[in-house]
N, C-alpha and C positions, 0 to 999 in steps of 0.2 A: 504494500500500500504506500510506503513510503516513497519509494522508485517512482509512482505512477503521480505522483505532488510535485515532484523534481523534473518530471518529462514534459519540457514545454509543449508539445501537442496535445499531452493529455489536459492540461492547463487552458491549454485555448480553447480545447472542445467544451470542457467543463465550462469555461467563461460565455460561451457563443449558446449554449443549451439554457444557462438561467439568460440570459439576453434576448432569448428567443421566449422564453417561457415568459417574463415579464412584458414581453412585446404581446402575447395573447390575451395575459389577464385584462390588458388595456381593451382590448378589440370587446364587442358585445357579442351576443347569442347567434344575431345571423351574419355577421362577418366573420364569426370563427367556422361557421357552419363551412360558407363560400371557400375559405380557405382549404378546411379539412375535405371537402367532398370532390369540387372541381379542380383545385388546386393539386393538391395532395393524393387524393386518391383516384383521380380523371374521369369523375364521373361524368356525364355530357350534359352541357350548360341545358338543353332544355329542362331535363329531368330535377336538376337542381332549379331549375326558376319556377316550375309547378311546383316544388314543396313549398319556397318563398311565397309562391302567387305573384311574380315580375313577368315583365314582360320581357322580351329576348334586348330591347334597347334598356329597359330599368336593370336588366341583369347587369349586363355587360359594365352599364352604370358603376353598379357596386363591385364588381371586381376589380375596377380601376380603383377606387377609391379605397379598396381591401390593400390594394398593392402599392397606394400612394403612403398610407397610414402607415403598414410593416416595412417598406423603404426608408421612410422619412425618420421612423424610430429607432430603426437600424442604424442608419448613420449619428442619428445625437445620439445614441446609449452609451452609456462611459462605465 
């Protein structure tokens, strides 16, 4: 355990995993949804905008703005 404290990669990942994880708790219910469904697991935007109830221009909408959010956090997180 000691080794894996010492090993800058494992340091970064650890750093980059709560960075990521406090970038979520930010997001609400259905921007993490967008994230985890179409993002993440590629589920195809229609199927994700019927559970939403968007339409294919209000999806697409929030995916931009799913990506501007987690970008924009990503670069200030310190």
């Amino acid at each position: 355990m000691e080794a894996k404290r010492r090993d800058r990669e494992y340091s970064g990942l650890c750093r980059r995993i709560e960075k990521m994880a406090q970038i979520l708790d930010g997001l609400n219910e259905e921007q993490r949804y967008i994230l985890d469904s179409f993002v993440w697991r590629g589920v195809p935007w229609y199927e994700v905008a019927k559970v939403l109830n968007r339409s294919k221009t209000s999806f697409f909408r929030a995916v931009s703005d799913v990506e501007e959010i987690v970008g924009e956090k990503w670069q200030r997180w310190e």
